[in-house]
C-alpha positions in Angstrom: 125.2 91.8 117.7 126.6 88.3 117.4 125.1 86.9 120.9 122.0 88.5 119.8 121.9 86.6 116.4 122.6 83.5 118.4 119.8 83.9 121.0 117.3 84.5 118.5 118.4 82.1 116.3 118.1 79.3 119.6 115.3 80.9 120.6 113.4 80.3 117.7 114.6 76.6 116.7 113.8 76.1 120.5 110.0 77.2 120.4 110.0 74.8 117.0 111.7 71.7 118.5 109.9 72.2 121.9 106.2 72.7 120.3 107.0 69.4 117.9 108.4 67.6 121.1 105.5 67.9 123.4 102.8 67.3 120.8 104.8 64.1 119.8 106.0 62.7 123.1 102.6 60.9 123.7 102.5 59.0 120.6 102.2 55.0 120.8 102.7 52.1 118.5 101.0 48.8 119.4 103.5 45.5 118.3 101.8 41.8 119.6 99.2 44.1 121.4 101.7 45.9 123.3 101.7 50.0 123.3 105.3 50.6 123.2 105.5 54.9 123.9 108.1 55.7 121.2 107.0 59.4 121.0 108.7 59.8 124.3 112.1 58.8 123.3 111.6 60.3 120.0 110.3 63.6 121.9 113.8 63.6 124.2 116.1 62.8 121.3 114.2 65.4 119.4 115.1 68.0 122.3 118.7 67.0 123.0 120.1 66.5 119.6 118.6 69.7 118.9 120.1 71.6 121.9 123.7 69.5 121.1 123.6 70.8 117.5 123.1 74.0 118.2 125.7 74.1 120.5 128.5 72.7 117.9 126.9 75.1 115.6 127.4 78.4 117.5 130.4 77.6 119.2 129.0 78.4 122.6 126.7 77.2 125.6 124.5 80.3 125.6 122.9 78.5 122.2 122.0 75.6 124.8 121.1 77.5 127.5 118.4 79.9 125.3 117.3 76.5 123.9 116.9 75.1 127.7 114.9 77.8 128.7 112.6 78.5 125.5 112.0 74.7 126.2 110.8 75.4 130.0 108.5 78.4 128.6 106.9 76.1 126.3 106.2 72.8 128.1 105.0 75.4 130.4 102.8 76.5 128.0 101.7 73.0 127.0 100.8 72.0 130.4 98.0 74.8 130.9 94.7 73.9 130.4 92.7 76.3 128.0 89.5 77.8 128.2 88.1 75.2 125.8 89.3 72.5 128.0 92.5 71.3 125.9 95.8 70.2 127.6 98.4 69.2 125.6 100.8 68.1 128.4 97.7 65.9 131.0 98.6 64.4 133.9 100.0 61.0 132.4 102.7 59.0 133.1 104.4 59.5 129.8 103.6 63.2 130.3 105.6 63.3 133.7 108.4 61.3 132.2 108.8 63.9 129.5 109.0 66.9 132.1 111.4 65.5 134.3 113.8 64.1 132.0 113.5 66.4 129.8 114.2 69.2 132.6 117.1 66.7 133.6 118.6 66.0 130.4 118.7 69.7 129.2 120.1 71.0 132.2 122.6 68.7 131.9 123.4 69.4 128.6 123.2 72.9 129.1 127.0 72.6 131.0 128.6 70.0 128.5 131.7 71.8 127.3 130.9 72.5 123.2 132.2 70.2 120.9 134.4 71.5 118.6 134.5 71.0 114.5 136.7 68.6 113.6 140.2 69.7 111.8 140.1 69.2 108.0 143.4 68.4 106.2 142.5 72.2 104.3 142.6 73.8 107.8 145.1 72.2 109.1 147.3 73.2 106.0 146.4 77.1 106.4 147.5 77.1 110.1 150.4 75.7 109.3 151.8 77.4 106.4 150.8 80.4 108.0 153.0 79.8 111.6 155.4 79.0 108.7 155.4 82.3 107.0 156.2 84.0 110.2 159.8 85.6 111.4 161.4 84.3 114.0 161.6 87.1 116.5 165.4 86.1 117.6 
């Protein structure tokens, strides 16, 4: 019941992340008449903090991997054309970036060992008065 709590739970915040990340990865900002494509680093960081987090939060790659693959299912998605003629993901520059990093950054995140949660002082007290506590078995 747990890993089925987590892969819903990844799959969801994954369909969230991935639908805000390729509507935002084509947005521009124009300094001294320059477009500068922020929304494509935002759009990766969006994606990979998000996968990282949930990660540390779960304890396991599986949240990663569900995340990875909800993400594949929805830039998919993006990058049909409907039958009014919108395309969220076109055949841009920035758009190809955003696929291929993005397919390359998640996969590799996908095998990062998990970070653990650091060691408070409050935790680190329990686990020690507990090995404490116990008899010696000589």
């Amino acid at each position: 019941m747990a890993k089925l709590r987590i892969v819903l739970t990844s799959a969801i915040v994954g369909a969230c992340a991935s639908l805000l990340a390729g509507f935002s990865h084509a947005d521009r900002a124009v300094v001294l008449g320059i477009r500068i494509p922020y929304g494509l680093l935002l759009a990766l960081g969006i994606c990979v903090l998000t996968m990282l987090w949930l990660n540390r939060q779960f304890q396991t790659r599986l949240a990663g991997t569900t995340f990875a693959v909800v993400w594949v299912l929805v830039t998919l998605r993006l990058s049909v054309e409907t039958p009014n003629g919108d395309l969220v993901l076109s055949a841009t520059w920035y758009s190809n970036v955003y696929l291929i990093t993005g397919a390359i950054l998640l996969s590799m995140i996908s095998v990062l060992p998990v970070m653990t949660h650091p060691v408070t002082l409050e935790s680190a007290d329990t686990e020690h008065s507990s090995e404490i506590s116990k008899p010696d078995a000589t």
